[in-house]
PDB file of N, CA, C and O in Angstrom:
ATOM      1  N   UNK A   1       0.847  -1.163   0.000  1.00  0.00           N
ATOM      2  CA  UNK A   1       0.000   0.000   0.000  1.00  0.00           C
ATOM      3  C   UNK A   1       0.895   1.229   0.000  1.00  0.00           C
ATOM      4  O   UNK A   1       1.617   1.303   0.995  1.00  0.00           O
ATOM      5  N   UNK A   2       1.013   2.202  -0.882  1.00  0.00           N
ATOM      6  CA  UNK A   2       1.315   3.324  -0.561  1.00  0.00           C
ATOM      7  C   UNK A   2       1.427   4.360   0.557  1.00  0.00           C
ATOM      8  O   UNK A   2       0.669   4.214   1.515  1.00  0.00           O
ATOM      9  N   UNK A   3       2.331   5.452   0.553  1.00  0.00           N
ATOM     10  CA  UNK A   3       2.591   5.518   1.816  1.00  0.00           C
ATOM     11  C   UNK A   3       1.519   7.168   1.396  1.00  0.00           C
ATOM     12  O   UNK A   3       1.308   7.330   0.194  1.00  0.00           O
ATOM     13  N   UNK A   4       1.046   8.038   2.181  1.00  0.00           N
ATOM     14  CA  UNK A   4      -0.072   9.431   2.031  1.00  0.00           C
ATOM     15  C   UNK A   4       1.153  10.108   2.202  1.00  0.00           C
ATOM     16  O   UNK A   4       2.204   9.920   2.814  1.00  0.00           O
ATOM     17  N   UNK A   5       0.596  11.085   1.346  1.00  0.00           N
ATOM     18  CA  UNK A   5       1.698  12.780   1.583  1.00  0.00           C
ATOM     19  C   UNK A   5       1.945  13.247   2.624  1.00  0.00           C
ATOM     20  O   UNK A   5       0.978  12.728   3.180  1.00  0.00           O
ATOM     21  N   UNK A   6       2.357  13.729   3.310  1.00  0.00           N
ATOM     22  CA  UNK A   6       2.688  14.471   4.139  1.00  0.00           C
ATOM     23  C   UNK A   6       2.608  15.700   3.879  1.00  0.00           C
ATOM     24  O   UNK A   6       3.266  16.180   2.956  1.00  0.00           O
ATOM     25  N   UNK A   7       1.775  16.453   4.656  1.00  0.00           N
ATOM     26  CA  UNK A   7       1.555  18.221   4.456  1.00  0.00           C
ATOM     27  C   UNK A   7       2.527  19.405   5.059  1.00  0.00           C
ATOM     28  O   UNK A   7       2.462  19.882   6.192  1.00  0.00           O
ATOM     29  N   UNK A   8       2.967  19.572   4.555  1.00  0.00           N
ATOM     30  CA  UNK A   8       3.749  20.832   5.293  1.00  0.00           C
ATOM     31  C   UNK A   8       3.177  21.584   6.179  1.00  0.00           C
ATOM     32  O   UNK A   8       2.266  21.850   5.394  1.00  0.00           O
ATOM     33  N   UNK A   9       2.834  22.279   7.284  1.00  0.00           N
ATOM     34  CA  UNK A   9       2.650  22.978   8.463  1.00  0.00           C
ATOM     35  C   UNK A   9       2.927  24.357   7.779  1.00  0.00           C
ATOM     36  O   UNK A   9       3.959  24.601   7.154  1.00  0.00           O
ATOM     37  N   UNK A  10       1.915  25.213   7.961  1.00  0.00           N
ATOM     38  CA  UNK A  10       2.120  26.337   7.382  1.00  0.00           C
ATOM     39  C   UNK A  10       3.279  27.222   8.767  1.00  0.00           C
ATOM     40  O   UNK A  10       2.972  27.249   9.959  1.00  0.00           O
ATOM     41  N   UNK A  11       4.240  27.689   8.329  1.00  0.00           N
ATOM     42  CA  UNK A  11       4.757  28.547   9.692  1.00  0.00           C
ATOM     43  C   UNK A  11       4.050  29.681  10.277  1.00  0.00           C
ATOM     44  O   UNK A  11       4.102  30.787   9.739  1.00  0.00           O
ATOM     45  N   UNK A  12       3.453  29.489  11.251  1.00  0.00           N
ATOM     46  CA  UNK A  12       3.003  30.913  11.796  1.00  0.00           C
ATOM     47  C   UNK A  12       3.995  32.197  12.254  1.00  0.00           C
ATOM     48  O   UNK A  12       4.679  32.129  13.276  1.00  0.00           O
ATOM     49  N   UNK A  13       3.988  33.407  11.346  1.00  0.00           N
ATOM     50  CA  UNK A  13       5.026  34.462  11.442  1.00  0.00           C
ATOM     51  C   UNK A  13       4.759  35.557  12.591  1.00  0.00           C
ATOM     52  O   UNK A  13       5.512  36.470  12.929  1.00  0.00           O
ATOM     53  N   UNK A  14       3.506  35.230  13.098  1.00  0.00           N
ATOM     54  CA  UNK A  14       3.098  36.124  14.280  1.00  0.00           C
ATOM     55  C   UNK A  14       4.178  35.670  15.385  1.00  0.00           C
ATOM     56  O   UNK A  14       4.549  34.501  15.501  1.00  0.00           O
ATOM     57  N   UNK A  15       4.722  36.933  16.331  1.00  0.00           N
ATOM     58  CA  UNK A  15       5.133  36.768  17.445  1.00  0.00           C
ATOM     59  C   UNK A  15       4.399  35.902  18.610  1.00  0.00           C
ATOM     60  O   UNK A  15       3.202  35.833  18.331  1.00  0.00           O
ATOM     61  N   UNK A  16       4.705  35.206  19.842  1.00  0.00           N
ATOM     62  CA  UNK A  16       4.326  34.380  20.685  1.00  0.00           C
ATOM     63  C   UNK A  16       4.254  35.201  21.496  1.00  0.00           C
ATOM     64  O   UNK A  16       5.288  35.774  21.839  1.00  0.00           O
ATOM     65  N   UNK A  17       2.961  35.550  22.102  1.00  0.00           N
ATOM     66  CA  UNK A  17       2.926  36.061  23.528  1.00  0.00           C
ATOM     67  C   UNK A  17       3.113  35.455  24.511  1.00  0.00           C
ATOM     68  O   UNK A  17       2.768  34.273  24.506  1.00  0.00           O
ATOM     69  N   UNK A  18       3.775  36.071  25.821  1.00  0.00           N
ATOM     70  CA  UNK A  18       3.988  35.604  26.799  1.00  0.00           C
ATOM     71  C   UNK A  18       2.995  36.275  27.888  1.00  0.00           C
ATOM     72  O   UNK A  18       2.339  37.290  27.652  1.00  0.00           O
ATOM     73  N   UNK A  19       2.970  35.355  29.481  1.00  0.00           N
ATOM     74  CA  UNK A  19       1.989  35.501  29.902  1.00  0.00           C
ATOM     75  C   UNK A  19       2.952  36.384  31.043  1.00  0.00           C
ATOM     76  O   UNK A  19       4.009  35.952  31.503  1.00  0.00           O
ATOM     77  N   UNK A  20       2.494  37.378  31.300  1.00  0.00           N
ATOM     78  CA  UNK A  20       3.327  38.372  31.990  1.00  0.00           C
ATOM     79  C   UNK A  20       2.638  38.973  33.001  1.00  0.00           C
ATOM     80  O   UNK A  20       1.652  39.630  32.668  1.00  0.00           O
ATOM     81  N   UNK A  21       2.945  38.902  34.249  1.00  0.00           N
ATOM     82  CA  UNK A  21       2.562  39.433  35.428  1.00  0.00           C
ATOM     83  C   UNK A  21       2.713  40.239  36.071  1.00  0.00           C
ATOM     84  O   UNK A  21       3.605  40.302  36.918  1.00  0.00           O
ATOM     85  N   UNK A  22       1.527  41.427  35.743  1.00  0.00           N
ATOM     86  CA  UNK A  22       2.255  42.368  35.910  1.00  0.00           C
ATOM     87  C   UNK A  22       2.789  42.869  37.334  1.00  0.00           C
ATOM     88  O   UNK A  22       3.823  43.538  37.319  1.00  0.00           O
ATOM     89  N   UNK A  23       2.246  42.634  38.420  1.00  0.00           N
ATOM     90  CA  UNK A  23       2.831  42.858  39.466  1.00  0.00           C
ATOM     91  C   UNK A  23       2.411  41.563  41.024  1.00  0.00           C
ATOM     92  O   UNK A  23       1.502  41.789  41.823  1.00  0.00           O
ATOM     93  N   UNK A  24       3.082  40.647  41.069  1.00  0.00           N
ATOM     94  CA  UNK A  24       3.811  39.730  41.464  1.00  0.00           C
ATOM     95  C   UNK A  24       2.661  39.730  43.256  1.00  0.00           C
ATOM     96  O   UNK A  24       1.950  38.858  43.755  1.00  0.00           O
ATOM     97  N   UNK A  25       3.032  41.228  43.723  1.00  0.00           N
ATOM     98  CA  UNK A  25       1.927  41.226  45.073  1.00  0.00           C
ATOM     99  C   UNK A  25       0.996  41.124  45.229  1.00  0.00           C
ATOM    100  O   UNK A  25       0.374  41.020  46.287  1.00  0.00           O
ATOM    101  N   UNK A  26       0.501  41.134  43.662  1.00  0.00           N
ATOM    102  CA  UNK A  26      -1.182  41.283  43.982  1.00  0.00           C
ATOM    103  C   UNK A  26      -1.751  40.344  43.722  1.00  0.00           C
ATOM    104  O   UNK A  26      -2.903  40.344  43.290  1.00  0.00           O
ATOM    105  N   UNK A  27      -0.941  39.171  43.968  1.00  0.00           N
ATOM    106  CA  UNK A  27      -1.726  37.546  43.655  1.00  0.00           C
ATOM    107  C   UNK A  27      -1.511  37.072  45.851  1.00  0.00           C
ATOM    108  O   UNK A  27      -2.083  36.281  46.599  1.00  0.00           O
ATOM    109  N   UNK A  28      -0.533  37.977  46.007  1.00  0.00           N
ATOM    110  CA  UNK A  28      -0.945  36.734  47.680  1.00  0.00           C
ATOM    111  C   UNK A  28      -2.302  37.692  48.368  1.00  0.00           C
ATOM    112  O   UNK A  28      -2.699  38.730  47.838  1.00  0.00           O
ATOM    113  N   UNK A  29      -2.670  37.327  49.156  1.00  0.00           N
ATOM    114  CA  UNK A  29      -3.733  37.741  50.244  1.00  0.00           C
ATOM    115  C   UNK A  29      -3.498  38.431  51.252  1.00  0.00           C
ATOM    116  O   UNK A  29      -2.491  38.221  51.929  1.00  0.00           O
ATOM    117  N   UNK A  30      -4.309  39.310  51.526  1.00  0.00           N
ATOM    118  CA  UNK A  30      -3.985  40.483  52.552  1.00  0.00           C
ATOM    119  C   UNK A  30      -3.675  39.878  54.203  1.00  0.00           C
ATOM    120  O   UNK A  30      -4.618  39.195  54.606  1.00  0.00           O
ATOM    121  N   UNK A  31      -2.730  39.993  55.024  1.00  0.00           N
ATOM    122  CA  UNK A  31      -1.841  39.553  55.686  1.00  0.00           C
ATOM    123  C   UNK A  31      -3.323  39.437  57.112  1.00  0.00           C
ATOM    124  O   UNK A  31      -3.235  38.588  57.998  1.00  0.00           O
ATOM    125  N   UNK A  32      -4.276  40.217  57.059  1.00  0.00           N
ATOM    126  CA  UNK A  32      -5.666  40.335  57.694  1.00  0.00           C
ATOM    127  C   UNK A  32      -6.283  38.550  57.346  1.00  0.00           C
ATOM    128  O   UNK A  32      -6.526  37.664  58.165  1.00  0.00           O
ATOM    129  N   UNK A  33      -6.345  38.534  56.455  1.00  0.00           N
ATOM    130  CA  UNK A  33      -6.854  37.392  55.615  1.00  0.00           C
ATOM    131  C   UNK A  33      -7.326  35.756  56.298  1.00  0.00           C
ATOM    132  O   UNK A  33      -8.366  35.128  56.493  1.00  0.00           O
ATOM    133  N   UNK A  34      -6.256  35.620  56.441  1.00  0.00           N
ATOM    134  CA  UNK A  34      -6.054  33.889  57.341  1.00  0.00           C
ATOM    135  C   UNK A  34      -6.377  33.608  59.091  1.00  0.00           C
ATOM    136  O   UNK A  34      -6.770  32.616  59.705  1.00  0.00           O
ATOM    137  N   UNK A  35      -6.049  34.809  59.454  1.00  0.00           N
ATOM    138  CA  UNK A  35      -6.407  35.153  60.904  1.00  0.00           C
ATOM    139  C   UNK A  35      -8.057  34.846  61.408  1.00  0.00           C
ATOM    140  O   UNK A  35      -8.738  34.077  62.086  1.00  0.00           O
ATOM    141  N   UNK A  36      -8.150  36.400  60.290  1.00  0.00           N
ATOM    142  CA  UNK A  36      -9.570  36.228  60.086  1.00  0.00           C
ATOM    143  C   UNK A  36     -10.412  35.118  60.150  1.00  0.00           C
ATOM    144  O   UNK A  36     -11.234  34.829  61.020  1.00  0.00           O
ATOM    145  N   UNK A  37     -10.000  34.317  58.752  1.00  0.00           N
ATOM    146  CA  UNK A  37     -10.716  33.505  58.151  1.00  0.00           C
ATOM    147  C   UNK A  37     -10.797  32.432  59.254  1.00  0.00           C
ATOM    148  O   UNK A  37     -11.918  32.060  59.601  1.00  0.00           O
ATOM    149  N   UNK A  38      -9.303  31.710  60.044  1.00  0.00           N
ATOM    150  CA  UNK A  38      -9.642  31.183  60.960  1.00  0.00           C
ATOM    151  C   UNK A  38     -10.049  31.358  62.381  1.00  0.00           C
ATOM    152  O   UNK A  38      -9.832  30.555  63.289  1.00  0.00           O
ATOM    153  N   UNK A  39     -10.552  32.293  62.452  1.00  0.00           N
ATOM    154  CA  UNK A  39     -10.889  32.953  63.766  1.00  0.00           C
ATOM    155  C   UNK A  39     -12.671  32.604  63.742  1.00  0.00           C
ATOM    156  O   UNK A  39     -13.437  32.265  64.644  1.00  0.00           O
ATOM    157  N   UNK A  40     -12.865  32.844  62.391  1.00  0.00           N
ATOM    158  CA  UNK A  40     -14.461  32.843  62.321  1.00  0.00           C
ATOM    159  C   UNK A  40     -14.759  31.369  61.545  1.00  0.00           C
ATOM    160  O   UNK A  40     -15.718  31.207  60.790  1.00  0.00           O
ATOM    161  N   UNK A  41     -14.016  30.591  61.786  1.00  0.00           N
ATOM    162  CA  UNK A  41     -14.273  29.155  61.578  1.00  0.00           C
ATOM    163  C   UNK A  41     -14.423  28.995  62.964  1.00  0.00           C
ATOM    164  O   UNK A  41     -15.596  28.909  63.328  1.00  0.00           O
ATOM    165  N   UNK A  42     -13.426  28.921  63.982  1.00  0.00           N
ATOM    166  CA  UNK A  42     -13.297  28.509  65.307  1.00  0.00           C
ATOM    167  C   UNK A  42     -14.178  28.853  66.074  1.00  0.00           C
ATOM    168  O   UNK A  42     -14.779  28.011  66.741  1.00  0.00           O
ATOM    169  N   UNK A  43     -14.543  30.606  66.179  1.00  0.00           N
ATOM    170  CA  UNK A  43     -15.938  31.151  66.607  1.00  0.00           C
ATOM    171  C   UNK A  43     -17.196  30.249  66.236  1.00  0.00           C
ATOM    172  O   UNK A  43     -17.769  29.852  67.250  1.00  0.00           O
ATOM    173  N   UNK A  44     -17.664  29.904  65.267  1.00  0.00           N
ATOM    174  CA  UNK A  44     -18.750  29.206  64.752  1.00  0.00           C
ATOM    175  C   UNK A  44     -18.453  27.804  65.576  1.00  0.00           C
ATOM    176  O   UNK A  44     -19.327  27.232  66.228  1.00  0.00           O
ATOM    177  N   UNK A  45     -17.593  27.507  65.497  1.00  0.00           N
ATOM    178  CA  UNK A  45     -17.800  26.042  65.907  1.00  0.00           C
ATOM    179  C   UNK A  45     -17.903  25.765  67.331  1.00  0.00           C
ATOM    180  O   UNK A  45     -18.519  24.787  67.755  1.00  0.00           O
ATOM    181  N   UNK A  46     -17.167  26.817  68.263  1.00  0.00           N
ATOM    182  CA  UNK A  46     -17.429  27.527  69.811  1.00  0.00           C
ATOM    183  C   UNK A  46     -18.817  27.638  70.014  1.00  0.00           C
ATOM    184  O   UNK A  46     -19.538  27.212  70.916  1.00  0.00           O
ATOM    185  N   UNK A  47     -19.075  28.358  68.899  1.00  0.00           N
ATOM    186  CA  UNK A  47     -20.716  28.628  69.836  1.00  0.00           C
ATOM    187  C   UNK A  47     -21.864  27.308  68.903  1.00  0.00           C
ATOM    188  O   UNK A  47     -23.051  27.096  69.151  1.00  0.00           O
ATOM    189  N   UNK A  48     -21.301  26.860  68.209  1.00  0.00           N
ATOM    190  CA  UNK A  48     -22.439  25.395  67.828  1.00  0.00           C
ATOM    191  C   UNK A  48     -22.231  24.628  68.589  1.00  0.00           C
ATOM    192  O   UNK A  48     -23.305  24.132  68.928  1.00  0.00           O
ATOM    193  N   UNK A  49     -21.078  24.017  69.321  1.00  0.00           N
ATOM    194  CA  UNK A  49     -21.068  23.241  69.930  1.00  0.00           C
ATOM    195  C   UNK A  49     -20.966  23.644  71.894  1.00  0.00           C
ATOM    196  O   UNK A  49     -20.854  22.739  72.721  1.00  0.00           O
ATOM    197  N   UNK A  50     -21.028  24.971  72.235  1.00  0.00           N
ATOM    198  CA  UNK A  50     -21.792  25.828  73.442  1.00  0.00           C
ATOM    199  C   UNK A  50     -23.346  25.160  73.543  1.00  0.00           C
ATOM    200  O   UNK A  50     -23.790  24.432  74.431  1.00  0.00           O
ATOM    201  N   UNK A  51     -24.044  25.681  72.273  1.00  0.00           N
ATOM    202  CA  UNK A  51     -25.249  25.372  71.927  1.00  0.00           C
ATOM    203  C   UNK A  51     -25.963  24.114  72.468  1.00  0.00           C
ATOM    204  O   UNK A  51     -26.965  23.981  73.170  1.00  0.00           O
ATOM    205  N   UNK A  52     -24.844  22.965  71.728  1.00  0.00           N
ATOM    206  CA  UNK A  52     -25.310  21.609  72.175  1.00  0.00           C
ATOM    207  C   UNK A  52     -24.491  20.894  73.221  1.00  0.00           C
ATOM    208  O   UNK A  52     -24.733  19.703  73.414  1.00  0.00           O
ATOM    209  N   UNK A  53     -23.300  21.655  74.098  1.00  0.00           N
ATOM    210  CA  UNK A  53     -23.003  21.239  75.358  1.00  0.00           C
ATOM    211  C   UNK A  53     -24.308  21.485  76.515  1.00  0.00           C
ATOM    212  O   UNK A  53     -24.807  20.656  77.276  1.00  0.00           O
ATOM    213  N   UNK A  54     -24.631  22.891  76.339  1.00  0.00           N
ATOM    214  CA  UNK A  54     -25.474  23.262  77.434  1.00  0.00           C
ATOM    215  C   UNK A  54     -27.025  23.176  77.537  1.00  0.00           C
ATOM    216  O   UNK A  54     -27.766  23.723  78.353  1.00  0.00           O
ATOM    217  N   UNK A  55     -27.416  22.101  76.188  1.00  0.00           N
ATOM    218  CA  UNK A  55     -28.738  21.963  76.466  1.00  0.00           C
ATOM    219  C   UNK A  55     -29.445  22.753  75.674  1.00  0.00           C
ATOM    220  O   UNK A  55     -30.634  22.629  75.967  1.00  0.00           O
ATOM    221  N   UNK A  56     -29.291  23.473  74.846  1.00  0.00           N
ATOM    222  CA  UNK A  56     -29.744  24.615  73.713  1.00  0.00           C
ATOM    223  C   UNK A  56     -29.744  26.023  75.056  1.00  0.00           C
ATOM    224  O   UNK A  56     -30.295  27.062  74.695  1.00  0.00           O
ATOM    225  N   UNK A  57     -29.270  26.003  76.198  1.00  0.00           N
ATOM    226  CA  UNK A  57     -29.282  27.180  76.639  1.00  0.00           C
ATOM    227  C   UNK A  57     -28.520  28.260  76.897  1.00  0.00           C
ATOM    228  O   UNK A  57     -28.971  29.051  77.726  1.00  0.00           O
ATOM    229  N   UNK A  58     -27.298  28.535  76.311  1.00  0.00           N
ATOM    230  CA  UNK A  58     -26.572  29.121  75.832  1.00  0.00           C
ATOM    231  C   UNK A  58     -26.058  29.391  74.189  1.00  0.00           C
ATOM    232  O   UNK A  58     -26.670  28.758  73.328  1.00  0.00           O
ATOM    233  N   UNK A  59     -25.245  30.069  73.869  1.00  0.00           N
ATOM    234  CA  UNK A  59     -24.280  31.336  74.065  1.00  0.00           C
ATOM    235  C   UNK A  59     -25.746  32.446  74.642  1.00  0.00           C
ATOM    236  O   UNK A  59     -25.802  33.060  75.707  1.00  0.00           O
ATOM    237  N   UNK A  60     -26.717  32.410  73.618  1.00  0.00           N
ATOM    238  CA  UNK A  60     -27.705  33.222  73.836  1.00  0.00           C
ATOM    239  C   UNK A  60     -29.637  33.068  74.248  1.00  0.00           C
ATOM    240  O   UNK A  60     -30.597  33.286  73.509  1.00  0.00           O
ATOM    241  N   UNK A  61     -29.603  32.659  75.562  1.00  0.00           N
ATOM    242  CA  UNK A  61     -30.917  31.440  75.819  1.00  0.00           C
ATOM    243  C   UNK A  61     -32.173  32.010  74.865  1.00  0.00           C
ATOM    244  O   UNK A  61     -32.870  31.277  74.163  1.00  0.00           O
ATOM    245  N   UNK A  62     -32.364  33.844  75.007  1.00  0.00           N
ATOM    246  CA  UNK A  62     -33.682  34.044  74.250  1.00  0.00           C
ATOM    247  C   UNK A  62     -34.191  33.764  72.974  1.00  0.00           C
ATOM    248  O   UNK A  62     -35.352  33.629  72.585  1.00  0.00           O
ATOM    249  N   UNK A  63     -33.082  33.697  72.376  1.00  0.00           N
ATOM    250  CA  UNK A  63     -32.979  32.869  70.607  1.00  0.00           C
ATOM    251  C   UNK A  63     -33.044  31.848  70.247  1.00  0.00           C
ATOM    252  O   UNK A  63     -33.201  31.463  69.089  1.00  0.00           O
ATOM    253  N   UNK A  64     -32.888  31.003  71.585  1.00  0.00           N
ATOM    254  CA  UNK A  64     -33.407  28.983  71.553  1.00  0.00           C
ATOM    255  C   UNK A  64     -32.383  28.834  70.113  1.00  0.00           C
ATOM    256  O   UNK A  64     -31.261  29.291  69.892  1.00  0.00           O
ATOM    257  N   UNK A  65     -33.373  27.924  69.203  1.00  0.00           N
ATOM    258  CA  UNK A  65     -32.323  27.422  67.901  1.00  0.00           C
ATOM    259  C   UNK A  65     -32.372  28.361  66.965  1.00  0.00           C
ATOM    260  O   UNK A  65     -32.796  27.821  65.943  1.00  0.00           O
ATOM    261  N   UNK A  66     -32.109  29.751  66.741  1.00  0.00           N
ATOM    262  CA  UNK A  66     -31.324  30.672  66.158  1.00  0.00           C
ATOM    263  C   UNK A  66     -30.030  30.238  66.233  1.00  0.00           C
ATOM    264  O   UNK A  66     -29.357  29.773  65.313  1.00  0.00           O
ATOM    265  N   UNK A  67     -29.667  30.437  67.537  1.00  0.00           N
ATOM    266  CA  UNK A  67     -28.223  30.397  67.482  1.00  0.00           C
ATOM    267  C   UNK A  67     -27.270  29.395  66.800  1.00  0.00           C
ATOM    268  O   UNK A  67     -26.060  29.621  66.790  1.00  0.00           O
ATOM    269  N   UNK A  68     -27.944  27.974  66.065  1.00  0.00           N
ATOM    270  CA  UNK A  68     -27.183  27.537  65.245  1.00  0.00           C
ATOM    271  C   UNK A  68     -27.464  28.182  64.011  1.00  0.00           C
ATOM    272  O   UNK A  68     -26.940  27.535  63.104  1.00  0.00           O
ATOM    273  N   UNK A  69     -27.945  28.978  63.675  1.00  0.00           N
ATOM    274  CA  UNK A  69     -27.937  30.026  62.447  1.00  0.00           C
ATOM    275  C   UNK A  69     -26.794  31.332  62.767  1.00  0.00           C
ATOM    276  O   UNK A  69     -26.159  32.044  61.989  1.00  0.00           O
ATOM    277  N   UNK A  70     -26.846  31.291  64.068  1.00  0.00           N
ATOM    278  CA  UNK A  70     -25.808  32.332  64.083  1.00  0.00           C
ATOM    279  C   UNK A  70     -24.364  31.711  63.863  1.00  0.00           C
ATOM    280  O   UNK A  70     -23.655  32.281  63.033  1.00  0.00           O
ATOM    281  N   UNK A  71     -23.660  30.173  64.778  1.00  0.00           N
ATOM    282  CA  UNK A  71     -22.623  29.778  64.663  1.00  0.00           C
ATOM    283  C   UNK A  71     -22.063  29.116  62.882  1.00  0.00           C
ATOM    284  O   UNK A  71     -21.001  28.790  62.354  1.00  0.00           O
ATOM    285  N   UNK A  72     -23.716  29.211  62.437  1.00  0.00           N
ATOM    286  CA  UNK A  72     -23.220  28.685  61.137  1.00  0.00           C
ATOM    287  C   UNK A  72     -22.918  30.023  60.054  1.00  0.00           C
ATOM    288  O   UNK A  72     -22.232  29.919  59.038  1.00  0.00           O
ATOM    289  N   UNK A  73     -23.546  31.200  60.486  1.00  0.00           N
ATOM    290  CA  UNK A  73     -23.264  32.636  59.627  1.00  0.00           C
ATOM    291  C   UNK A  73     -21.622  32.595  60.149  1.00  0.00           C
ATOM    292  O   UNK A  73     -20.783  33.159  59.446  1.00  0.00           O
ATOM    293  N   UNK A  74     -21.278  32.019  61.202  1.00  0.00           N
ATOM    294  CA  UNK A  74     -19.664  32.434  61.265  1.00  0.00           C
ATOM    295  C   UNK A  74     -18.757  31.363  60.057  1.00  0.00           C
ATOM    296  O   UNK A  74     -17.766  31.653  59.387  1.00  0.00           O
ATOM    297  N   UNK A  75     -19.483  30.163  60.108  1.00  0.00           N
ATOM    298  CA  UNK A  75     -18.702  29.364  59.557  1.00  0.00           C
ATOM    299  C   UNK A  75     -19.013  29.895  57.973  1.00  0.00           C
ATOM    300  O   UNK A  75     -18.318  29.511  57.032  1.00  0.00           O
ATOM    301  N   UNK A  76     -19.891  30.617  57.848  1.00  0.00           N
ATOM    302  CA  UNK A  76     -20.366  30.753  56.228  1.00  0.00           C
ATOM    303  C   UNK A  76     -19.441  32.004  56.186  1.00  0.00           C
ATOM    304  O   UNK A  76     -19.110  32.029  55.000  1.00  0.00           O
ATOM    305  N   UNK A  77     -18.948  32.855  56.681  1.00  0.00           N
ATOM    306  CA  UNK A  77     -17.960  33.683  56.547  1.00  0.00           C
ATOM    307  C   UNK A  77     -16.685  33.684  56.865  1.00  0.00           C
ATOM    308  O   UNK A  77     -15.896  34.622  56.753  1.00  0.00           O
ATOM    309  N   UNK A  78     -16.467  32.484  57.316  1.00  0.00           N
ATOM    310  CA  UNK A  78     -14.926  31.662  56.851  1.00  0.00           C
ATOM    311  C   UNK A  78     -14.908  31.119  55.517  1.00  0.00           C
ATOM    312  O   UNK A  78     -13.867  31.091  54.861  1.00  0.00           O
ATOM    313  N   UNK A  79     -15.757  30.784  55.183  1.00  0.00           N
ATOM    314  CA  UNK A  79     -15.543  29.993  53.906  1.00  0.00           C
ATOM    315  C   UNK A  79     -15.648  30.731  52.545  1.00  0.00           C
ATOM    316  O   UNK A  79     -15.168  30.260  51.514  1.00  0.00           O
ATOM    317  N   UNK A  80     -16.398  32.087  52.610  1.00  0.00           N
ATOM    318  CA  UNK A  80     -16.181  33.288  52.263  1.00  0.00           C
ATOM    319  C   UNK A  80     -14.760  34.056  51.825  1.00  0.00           C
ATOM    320  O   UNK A  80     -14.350  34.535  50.767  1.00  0.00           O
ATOM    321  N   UNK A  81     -14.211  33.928  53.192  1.00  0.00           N
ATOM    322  CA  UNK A  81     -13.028  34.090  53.205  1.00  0.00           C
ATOM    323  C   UNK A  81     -11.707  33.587  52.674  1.00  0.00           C
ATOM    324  O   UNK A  81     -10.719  34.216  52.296  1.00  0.00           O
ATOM    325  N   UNK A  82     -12.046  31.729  52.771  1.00  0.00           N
ATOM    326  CA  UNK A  82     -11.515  31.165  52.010  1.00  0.00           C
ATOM    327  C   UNK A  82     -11.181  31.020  50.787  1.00  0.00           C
ATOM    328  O   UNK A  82     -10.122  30.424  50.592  1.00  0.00           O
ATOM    329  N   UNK A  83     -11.870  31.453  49.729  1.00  0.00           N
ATOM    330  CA  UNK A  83     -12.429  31.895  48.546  1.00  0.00           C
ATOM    331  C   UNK A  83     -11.168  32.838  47.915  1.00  0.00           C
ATOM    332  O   UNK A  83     -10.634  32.832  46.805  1.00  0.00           O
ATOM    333  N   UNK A  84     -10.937  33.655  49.137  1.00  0.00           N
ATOM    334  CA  UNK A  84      -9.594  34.952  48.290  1.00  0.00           C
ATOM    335  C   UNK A  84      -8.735  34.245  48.776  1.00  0.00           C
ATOM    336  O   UNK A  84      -7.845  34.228  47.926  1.00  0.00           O
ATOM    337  N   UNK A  85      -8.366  33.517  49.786  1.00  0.00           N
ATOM    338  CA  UNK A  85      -7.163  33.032  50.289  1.00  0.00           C
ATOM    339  C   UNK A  85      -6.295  32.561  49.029  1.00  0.00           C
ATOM    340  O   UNK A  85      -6.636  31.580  48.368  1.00  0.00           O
ATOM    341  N   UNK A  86      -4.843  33.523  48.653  1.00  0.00           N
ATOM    342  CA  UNK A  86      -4.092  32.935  47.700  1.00  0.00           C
ATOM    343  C   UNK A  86      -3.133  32.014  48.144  1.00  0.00           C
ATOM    344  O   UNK A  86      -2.409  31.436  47.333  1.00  0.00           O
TER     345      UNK A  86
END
């Protein structure tokens, strides 16, 4: 059987861009950032599990089961946070 042509590759004469960055600091995360972020993981999980040490009667008794809406708004703003973490 015969062997098929082979096509030549046209050369592309355009220059190759490179991927260039322009400034190097503005990819890490603000030094606020991680503290934060784990501070309001740990908070949330302090007062969810306050919640269900003491019987639903604490961090805050008049709010009964709110307050796992509140320990979980902390954890939902860690994870928030997590999000920019470079």
């Amino acid at each position: 059987m015969p062997k098929s042509r082979i096509r030549k590759k046209k050369k592309d004469n355009r220059p190759q861009q490179d991927l260039v960055v322009e400034n190097p600091l503005e990819m890490e995360s603000p030094r606020w950032l991680v503290p934060v972020m784990l501070g309001s993981f740990l908070i949330g999980l302090a007062w969810i599990v306050t919640f269900y040490i003491s019987q639903t009667a604490y961090p805050i008794p008049d709010i009964g089961a709110w307050n796992m809406v509140v320990g979980f708004a902390f954890i939902g703003v860690g994870f928030s946070l997590a999000t920019r973490w470079r």
